[in-house]
TITI-434113 format. One record per residue (C-alpha): x negated, y, z; residue number from 1; chain. Coordinates in Angstrom, 2 decimals, decimal comma, padded with zeros to 5 digits. Layout:
<recs>
rec px=X py=Y pz=Z num=NUM cadena=A
...
</recs>
This chain:
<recs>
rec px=000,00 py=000,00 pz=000,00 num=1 cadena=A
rec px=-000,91 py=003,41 pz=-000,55 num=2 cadena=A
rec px=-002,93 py=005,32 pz=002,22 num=3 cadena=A
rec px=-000,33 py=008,17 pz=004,12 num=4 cadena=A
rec px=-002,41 py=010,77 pz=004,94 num=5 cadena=A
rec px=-001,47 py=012,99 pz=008,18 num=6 cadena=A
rec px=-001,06 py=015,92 pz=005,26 num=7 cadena=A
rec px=-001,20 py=017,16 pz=001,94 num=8 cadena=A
rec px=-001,07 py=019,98 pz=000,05 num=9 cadena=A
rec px=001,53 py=020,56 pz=-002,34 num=10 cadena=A
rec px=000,34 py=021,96 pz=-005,51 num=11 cadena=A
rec px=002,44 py=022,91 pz=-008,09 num=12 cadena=A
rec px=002,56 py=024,30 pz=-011,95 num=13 cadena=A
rec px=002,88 py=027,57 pz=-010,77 num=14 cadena=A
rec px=-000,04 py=027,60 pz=-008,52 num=15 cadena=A
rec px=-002,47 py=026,49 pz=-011,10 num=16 cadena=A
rec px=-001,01 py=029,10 pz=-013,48 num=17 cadena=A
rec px=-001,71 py=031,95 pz=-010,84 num=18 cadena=A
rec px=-004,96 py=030,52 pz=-010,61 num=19 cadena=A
rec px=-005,83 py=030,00 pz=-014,38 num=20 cadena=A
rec px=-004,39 py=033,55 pz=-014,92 num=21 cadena=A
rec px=-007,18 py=034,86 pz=-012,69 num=22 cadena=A
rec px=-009,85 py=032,85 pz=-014,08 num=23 cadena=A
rec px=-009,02 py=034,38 pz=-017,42 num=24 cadena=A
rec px=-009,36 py=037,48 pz=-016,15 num=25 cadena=A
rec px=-011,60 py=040,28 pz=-015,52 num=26 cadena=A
rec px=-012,05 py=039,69 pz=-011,73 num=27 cadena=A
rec px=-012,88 py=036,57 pz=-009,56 num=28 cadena=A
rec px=-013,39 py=038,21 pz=-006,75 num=29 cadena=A
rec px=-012,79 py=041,61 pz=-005,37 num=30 cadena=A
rec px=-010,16 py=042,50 pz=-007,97 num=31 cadena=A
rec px=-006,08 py=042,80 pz=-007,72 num=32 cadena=A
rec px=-005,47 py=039,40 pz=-006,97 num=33 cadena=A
rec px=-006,66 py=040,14 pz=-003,10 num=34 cadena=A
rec px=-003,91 py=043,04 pz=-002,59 num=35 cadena=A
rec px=-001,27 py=041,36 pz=-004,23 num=36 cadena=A
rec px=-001,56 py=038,08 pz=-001,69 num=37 cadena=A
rec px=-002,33 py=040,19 pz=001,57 num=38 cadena=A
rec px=000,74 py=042,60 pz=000,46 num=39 cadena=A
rec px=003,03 py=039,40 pz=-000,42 num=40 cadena=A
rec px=001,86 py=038,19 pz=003,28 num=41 cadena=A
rec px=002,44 py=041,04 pz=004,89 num=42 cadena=A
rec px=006,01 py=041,63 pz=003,69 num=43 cadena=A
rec px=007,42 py=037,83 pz=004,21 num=44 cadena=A
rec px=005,82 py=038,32 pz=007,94 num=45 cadena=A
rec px=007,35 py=041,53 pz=008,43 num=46 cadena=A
rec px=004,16 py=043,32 pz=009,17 num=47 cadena=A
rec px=002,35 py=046,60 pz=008,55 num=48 cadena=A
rec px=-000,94 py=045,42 pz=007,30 num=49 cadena=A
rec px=-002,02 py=041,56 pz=006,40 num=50 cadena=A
rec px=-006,31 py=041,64 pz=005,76 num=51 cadena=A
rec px=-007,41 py=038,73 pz=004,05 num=52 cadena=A
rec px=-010,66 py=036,96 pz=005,10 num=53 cadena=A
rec px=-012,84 py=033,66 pz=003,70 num=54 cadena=A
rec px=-011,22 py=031,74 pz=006,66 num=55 cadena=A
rec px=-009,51 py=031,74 pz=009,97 num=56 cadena=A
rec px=-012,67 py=030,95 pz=011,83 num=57 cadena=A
rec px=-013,49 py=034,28 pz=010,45 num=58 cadena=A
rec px=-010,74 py=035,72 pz=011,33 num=59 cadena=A
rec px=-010,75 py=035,48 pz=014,76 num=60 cadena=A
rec px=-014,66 py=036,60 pz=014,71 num=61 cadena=A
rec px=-013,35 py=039,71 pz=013,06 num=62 cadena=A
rec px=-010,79 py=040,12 pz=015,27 num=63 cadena=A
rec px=-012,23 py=040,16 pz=018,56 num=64 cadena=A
rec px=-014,82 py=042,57 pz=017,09 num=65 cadena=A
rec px=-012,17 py=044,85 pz=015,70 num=66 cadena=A
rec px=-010,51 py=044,90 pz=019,30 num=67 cadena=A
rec px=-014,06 py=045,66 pz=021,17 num=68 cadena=A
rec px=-015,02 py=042,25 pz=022,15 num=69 cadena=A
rec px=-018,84 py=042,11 pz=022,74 num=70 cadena=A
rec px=-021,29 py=041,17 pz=025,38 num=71 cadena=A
rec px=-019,82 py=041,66 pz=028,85 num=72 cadena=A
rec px=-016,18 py=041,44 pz=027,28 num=73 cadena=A
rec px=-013,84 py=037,74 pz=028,83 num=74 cadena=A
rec px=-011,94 py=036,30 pz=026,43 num=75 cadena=A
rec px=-009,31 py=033,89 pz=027,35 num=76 cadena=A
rec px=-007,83 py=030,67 pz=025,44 num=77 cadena=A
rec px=-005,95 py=027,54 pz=025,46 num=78 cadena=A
rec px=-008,37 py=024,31 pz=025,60 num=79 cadena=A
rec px=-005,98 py=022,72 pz=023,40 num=80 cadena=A
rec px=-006,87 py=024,27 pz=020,24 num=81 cadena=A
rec px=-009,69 py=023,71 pz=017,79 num=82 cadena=A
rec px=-013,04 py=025,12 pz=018,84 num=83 cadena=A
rec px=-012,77 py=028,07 pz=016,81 num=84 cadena=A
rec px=-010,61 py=029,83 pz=018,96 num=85 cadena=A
rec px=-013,17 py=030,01 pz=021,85 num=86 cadena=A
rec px=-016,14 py=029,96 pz=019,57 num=87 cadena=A
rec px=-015,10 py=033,68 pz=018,23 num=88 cadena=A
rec px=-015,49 py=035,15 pz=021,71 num=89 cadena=A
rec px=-019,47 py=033,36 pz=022,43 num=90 cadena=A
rec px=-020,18 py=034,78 pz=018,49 num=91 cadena=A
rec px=-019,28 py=038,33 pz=020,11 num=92 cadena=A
rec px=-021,30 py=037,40 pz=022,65 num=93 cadena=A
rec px=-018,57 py=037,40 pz=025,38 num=94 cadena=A
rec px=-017,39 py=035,26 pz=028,22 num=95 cadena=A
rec px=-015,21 py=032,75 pz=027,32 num=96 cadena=A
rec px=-012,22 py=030,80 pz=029,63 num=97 cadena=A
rec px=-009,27 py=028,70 pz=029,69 num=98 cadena=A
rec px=-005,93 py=028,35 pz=030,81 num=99 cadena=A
rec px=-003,96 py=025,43 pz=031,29 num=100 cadena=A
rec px=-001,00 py=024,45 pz=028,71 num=101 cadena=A
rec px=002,41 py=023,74 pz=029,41 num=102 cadena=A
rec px=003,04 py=020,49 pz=028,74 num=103 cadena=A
rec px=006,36 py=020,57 pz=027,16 num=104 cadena=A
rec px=004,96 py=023,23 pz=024,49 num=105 cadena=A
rec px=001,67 py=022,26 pz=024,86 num=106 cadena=A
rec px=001,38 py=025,97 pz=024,02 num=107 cadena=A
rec px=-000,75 py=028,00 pz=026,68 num=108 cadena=A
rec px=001,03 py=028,17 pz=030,18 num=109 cadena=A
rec px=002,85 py=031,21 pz=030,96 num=110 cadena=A
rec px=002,65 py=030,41 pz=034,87 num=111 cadena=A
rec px=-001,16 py=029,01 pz=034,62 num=112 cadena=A
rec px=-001,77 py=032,34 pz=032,98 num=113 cadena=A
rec px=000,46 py=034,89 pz=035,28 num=114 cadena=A
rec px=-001,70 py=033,11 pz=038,73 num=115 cadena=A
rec px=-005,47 py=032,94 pz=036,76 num=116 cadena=A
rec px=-004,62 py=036,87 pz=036,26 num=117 cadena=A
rec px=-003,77 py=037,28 pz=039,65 num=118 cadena=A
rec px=-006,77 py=035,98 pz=040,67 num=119 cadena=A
rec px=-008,67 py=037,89 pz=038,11 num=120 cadena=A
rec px=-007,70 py=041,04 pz=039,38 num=121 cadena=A
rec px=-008,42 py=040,77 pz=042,77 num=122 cadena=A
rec px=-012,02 py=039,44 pz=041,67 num=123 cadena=A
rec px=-012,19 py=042,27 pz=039,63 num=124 cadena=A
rec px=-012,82 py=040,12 pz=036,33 num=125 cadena=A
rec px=-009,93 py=040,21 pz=034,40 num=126 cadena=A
rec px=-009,98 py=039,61 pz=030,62 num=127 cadena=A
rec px=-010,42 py=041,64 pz=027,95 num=128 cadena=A
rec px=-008,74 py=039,51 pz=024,79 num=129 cadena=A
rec px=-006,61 py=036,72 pz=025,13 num=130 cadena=A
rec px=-005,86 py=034,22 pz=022,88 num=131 cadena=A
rec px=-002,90 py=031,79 pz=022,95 num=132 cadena=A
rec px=-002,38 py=029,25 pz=020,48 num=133 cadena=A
rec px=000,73 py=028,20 pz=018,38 num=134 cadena=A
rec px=-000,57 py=024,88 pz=018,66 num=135 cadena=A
rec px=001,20 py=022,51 pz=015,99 num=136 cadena=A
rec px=003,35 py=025,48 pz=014,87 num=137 cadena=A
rec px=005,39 py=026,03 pz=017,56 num=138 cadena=A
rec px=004,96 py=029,66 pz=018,35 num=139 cadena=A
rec px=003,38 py=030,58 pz=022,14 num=140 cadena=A
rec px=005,79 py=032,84 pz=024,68 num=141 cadena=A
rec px=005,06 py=035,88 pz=023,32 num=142 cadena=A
rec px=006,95 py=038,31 pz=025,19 num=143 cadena=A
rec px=006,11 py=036,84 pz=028,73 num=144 cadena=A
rec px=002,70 py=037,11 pz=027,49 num=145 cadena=A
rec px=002,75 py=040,34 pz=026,22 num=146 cadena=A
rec px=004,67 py=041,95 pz=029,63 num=147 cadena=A
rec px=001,42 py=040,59 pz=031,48 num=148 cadena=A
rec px=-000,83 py=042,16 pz=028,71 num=149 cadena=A
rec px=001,03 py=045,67 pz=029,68 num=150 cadena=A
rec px=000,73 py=044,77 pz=033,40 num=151 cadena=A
rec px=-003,13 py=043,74 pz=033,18 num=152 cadena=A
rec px=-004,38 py=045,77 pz=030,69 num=153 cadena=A
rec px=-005,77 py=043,43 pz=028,10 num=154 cadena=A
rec px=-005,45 py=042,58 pz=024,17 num=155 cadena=A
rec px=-003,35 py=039,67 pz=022,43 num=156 cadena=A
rec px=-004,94 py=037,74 pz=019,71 num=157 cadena=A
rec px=-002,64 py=035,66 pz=018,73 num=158 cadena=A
rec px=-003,99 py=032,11 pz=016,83 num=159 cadena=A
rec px=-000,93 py=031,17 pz=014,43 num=160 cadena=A
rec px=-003,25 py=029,26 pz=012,23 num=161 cadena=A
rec px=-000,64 py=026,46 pz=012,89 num=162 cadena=A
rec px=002,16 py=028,92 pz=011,91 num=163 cadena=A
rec px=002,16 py=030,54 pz=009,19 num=164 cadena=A
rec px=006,20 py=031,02 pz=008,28 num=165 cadena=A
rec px=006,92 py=030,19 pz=011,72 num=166 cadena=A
rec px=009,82 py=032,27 pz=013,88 num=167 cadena=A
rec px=009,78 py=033,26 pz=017,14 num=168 cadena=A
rec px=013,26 py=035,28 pz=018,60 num=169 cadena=A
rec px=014,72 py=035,82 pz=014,78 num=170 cadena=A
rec px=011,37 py=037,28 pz=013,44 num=171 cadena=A
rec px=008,26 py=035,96 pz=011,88 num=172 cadena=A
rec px=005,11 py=035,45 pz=013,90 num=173 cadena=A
rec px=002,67 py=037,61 pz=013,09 num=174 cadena=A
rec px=004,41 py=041,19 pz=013,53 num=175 cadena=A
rec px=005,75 py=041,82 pz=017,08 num=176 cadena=A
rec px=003,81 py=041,66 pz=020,22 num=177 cadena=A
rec px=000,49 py=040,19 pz=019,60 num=178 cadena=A
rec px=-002,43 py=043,44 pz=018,76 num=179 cadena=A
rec px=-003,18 py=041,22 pz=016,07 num=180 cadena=A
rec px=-002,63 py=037,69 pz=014,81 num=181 cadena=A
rec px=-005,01 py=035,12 pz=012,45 num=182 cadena=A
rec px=-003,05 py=032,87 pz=010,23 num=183 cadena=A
rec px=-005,35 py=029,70 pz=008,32 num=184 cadena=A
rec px=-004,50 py=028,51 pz=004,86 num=185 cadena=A
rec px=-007,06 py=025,37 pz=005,05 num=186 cadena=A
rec px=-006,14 py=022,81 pz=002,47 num=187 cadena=A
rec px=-003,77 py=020,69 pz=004,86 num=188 cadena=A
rec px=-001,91 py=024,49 pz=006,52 num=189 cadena=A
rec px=001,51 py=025,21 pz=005,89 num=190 cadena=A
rec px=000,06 py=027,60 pz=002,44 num=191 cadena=A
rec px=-002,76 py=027,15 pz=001,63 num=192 cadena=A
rec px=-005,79 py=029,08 pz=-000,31 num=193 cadena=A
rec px=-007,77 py=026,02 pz=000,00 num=194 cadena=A
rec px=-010,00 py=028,13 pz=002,48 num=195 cadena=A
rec px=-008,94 py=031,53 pz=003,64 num=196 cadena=A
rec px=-007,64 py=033,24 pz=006,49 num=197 cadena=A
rec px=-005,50 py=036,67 pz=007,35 num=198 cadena=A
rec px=-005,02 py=038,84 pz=010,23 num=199 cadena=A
rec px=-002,05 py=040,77 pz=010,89 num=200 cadena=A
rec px=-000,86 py=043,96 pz=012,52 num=201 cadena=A
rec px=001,10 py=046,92 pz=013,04 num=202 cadena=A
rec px=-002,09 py=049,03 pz=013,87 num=203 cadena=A
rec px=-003,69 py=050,77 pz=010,55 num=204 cadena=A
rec px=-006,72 py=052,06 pz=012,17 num=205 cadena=A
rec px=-007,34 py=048,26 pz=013,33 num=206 cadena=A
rec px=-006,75 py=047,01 pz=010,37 num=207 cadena=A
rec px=-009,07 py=049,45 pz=008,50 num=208 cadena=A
rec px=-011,95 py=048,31 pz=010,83 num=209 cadena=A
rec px=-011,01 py=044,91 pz=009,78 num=210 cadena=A
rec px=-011,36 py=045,42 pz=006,37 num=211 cadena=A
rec px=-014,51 py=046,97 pz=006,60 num=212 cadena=A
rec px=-016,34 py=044,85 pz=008,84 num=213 cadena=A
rec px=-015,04 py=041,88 pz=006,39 num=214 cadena=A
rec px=-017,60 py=043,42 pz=003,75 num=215 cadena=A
rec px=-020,95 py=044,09 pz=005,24 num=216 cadena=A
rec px=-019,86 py=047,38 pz=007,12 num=217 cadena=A
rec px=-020,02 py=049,06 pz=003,38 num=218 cadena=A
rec px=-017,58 py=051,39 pz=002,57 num=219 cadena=A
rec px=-016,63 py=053,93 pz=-000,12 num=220 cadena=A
rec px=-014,08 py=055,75 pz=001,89 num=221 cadena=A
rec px=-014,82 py=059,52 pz=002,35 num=222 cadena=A
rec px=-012,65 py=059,08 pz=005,34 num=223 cadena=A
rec px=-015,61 py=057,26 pz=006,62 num=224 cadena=A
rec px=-018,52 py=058,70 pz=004,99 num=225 cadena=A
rec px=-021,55 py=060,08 pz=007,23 num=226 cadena=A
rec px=-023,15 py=062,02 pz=004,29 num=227 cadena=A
rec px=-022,27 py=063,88 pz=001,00 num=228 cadena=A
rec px=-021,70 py=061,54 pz=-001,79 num=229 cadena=A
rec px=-024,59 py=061,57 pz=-003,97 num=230 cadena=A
rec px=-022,52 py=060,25 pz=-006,89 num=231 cadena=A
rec px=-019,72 py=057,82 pz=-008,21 num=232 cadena=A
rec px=-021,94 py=055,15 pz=-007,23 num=233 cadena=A
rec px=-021,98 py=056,34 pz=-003,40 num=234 cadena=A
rec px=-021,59 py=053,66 pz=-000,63 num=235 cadena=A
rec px=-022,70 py=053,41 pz=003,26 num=236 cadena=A
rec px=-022,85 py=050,86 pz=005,63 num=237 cadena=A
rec px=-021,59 py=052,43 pz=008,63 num=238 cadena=A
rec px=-021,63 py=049,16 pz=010,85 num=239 cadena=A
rec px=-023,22 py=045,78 pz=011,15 num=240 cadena=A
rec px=-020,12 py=043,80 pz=008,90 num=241 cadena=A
rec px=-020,21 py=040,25 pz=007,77 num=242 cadena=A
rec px=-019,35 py=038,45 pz=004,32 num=243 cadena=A
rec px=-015,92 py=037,11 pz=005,42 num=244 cadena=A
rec px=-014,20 py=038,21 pz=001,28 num=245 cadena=A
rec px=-011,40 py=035,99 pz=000,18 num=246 cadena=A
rec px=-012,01 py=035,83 pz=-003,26 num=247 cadena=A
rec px=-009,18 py=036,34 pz=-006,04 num=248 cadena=A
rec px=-008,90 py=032,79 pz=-007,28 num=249 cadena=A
rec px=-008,20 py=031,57 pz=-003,62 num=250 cadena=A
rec px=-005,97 py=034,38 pz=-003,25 num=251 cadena=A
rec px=-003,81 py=034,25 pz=-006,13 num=252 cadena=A
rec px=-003,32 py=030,63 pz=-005,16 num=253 cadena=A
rec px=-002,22 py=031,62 pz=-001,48 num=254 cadena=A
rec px=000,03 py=034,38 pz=-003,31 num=255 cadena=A
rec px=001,69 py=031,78 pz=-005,56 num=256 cadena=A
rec px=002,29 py=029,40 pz=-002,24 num=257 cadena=A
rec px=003,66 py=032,06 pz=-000,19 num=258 cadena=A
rec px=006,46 py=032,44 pz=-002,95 num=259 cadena=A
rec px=008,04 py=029,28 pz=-001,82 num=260 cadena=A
rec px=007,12 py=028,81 pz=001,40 num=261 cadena=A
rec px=010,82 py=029,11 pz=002,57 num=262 cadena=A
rec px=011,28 py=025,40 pz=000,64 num=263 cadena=A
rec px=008,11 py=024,09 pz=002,12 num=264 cadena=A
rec px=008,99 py=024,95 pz=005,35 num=265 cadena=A
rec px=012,29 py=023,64 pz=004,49 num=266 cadena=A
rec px=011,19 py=020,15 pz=004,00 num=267 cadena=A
rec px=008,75 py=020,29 pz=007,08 num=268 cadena=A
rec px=011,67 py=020,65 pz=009,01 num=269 cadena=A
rec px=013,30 py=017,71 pz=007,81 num=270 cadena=A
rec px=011,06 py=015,65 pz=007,78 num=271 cadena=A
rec px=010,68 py=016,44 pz=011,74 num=272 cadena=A
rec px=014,15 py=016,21 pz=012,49 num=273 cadena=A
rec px=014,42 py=013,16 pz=010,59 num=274 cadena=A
rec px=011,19 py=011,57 pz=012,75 num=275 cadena=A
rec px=013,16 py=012,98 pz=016,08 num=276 cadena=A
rec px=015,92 py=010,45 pz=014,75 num=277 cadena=A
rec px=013,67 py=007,36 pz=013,76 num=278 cadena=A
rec px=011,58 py=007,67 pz=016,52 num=279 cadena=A
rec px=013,98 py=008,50 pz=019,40 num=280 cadena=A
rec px=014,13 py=004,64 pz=021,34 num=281 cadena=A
rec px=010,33 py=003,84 pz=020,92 num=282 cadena=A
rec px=008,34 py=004,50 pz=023,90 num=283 cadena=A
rec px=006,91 py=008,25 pz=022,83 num=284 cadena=A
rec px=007,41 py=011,72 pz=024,02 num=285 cadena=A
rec px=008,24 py=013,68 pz=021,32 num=286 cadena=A
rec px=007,79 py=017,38 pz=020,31 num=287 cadena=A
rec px=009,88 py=019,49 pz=022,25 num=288 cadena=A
rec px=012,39 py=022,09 pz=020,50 num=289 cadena=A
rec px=012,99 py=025,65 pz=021,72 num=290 cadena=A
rec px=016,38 py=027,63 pz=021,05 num=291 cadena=A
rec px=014,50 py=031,19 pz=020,64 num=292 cadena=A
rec px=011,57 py=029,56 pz=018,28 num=293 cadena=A
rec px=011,45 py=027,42 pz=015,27 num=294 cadena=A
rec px=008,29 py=025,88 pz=014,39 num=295 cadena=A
rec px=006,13 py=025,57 pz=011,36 num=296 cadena=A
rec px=005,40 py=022,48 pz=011,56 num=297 cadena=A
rec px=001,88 py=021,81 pz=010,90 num=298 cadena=A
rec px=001,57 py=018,57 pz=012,84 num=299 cadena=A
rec px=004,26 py=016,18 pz=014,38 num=300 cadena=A
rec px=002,42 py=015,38 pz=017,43 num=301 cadena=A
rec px=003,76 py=012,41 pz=019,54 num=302 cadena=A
rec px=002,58 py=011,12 pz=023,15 num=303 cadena=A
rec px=002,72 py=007,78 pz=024,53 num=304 cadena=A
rec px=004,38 py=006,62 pz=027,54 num=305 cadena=A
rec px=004,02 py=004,12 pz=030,17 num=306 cadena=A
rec px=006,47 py=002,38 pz=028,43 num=307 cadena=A
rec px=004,02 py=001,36 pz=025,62 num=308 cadena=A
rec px=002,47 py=-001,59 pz=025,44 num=309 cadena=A
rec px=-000,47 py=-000,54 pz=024,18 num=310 cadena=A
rec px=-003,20 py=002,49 pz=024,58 num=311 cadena=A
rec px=-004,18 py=005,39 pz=022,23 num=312 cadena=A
rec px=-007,02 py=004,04 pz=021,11 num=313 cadena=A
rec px=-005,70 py=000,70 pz=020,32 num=314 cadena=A
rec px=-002,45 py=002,30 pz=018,48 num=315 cadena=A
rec px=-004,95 py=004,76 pz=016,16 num=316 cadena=A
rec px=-007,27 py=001,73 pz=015,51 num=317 cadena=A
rec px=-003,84 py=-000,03 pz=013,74 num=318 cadena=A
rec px=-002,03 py=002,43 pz=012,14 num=319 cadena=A
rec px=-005,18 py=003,85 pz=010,30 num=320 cadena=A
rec px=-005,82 py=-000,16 pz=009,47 num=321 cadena=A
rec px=-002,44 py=-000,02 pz=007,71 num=322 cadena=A
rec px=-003,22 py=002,73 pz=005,77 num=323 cadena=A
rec px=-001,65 py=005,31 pz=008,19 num=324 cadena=A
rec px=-003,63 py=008,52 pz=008,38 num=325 cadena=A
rec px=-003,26 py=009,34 pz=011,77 num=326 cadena=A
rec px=-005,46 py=011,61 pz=013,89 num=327 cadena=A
rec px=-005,77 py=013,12 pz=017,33 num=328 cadena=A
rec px=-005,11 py=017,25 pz=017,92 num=329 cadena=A
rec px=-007,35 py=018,14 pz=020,24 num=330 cadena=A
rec px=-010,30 py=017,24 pz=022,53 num=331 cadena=A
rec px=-010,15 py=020,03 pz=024,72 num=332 cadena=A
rec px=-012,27 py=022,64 pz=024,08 num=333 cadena=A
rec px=-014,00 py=022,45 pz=027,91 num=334 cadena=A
rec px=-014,97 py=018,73 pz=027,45 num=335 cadena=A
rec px=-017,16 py=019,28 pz=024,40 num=336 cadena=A
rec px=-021,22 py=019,65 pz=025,40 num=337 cadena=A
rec px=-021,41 py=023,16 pz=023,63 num=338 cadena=A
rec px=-019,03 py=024,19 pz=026,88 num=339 cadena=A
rec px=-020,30 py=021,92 pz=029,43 num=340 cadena=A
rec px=-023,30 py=023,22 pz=028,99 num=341 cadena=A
rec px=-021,48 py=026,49 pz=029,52 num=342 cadena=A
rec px=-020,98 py=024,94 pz=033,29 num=343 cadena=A
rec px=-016,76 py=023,78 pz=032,41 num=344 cadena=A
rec px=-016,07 py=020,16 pz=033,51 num=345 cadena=A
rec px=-013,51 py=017,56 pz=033,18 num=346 cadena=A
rec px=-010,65 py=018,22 pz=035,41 num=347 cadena=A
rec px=-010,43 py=022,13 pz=035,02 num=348 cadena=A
rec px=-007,80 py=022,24 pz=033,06 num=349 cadena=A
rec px=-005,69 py=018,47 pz=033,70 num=350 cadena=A
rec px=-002,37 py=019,34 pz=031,66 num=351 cadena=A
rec px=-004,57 py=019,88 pz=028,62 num=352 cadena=A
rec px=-006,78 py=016,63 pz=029,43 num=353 cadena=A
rec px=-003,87 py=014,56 pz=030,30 num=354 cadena=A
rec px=-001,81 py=015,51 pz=026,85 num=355 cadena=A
rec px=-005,25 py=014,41 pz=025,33 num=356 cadena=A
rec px=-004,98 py=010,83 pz=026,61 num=357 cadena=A
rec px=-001,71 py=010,54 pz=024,95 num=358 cadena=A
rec px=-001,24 py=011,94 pz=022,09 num=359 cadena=A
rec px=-001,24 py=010,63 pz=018,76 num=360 cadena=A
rec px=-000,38 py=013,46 pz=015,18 num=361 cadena=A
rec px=001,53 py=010,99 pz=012,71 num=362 cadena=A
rec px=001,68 py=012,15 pz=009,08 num=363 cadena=A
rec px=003,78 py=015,48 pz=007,73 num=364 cadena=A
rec px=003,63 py=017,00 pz=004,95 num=365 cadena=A
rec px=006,54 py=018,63 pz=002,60 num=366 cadena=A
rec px=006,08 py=015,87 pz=-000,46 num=367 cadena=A
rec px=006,40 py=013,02 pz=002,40 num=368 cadena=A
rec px=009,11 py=010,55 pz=001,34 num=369 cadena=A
rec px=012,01 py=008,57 pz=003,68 num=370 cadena=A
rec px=010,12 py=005,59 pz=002,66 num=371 cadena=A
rec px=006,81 py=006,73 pz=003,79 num=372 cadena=A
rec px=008,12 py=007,28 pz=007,35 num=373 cadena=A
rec px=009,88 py=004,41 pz=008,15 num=374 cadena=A
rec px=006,48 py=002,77 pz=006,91 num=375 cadena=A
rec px=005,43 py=005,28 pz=010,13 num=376 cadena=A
rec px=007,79 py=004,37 pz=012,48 num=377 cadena=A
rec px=007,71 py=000,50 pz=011,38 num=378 cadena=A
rec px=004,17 py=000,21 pz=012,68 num=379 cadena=A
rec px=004,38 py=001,85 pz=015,76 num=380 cadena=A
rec px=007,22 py=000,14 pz=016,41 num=381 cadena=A
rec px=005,21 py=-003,10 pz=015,81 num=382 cadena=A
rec px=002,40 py=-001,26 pz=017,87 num=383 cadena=A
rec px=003,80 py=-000,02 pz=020,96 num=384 cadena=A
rec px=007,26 py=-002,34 pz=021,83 num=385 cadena=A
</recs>
């Protein structure tokens, strides 16, 4: 049988037109194609400005520069997220930290959070940027979040790398109560670019620093100039920027996605709902649904309980035998050496650590077929009953 991988992108006629169409052209980079995707972006996420970047690892570097982060800052973050989300804070050279999830969301813990910052602020070390993760889609609680920002003084960067399309309270993530949020359009994302990232945000004068530390510091704006132009030609660097371009073959493709992601999110959704109905008497906790949030759904991430009769390990081991392309999202962030090393242990953060033991990501993508998941739910039915 054929192997089921966990995803897949979903390329179409369309998006190899838009893509052909800018090969043709006279720009593969740095031309019109760029605008047109970030502007698209910006407009289905109901957002003032959408900055396009080579990925969301960049992203989030930009970011936390763009909001001050730098030696001495503390940046905060769930451990149940990929590495990137803490490793933008140590490239800043900042102080990095956790806090617990929730395990019904899995999302970073409103409570864990509200008692670390009361602690914080009677050590006098509160943080500076912090980051909560949509993890698998399902958008964080953003307005409990962002009432402690205003009560503690600090920035939201919010990771919806998972959710691109994604609504939390009737609106689109992306443009209400974060300072700024990175969206990824990896290969197996809700759109993709086949690399490429975006921040949002309502601020223009954050965005503009975005943009410009996205391309070396270099700019052409007399708004920004330090000197007289000498000529046409006339550019300054007028800060220590990075390489982080999108170029506009990647970005016509992510502009050609976005017009349909309301019919890829579409079939996410029922794919999910149709694996609540399959899966609902085997012995697995399932995703949890919210009434105020719908999630992208990036991953369909189950856990196992006692009830199963047999372990993580043993389960991934078979279904990837039977051509199932399951995988695990995430180590926490704390176990890995890089932050051990950093003096975090096992045991600081146990709701994160004990979702780890458990939990399984099963295959969703928008192209999946009925057939291919009851080929899902036949083998860990086999598996765990």
């Amino acid at each position: 049988m054929a192997f089921i991988p966990y995803s897949r992108q979903q390329i179409e006629q369309a998006d190899i037109d838009a893509v052909v169409d800018v090969l043709k052209s006279d720009f593969l980079t740095q031309g019109p194609a760029i605008e047109r995707f970030e502007t698209a972006f910006a407009e289905r996420h109901q957002v003032a400005h959408a900055v396009s970047l080579s990925n969301a690892t960049a992203a989030l570097h930009i970011a936390c520069l763009a909001l001050g982060v730098g030696p001495g800052s503390r940046v905060w973050t769930s451990p149940n997220s990929f590495v990137a989300s803490a490793n933008c804070a140590l490239y800043c050279g900042a102080e990095v930290d956790f806090v617990d999830i929730d395990p019904g969301s899995r999302n970073m813990s409103v409570e864990r959070l509200a008692e670390k910052l009361e602690q914080a602020e009677q050590g006098g070390a509160l943080p500076d940027v912090v980051i909560p993760v949509d993890f698998s889609g399902m958008p964080c609680d953003l307005a409990e979040i962002r009432a402690l920002a205003d009560r503690y003084g600090f920035n939201i960067l919010q990771d919806a790398s998972h959710a691109t399309g994604a609504q939390y309270q009737g609106k689109p993530v992306g443009g209400q109560y974060a300072d700024a949020t990175v969206f990824s359009f990896h290969a197996v994302k809700i759109v993709t670019s086949a690399e490429g990232g975006m921040v949002t945000t309502q601020d223009a004068d954050l965005a503009k620093r975005i943009a410009l530390l996205r391309s070396h510091g270099v700019t052409r704006d007399a708004d920004l100039l330090e000197r007289e132009p000498e000529g046409g030609w006339y550019y300054e660097q007028v800060d220590l920027g990075y390489n982080y371009r999108i170029t506009d073959i990647q970005a016509a493709l992510g502009a050609s996605q976005i017009e349909r992601i309301d019919t890829m999110q579409a079939e996410r959704a029922t794919r999910a709902d149709r694996y609540d109905r399959i899966l609902a008497d085997l012995p697995l906790k399932l995703p949890k649904r919210f009434v105020d949030r719908t999630s992208a759904w990036h991953l369909y991430v189950v856990e196992l309980t006692d009830e199963a009769k047999c372990d993580r390990a043993r389960l991934f081991a078979a279904m990837r035998e039977a051509g199932i392309g399951v995988n695990v999202h995430y180590i926490p962030i704390h176990t890995q050496p890089c932050y051990q090393r950093l003096g975090f242990k096992r045991g600081d953060f146990p709701a994160a650590e004990a979702y780890y033991e458990r939990a399984i990501t099963i295959p969703l993508f928008p192209a999946m077929t009925d057939a291919e998941q009851d080929r899902v739910a036949d083998i860990l039915s086999r598996e765990l009953c």
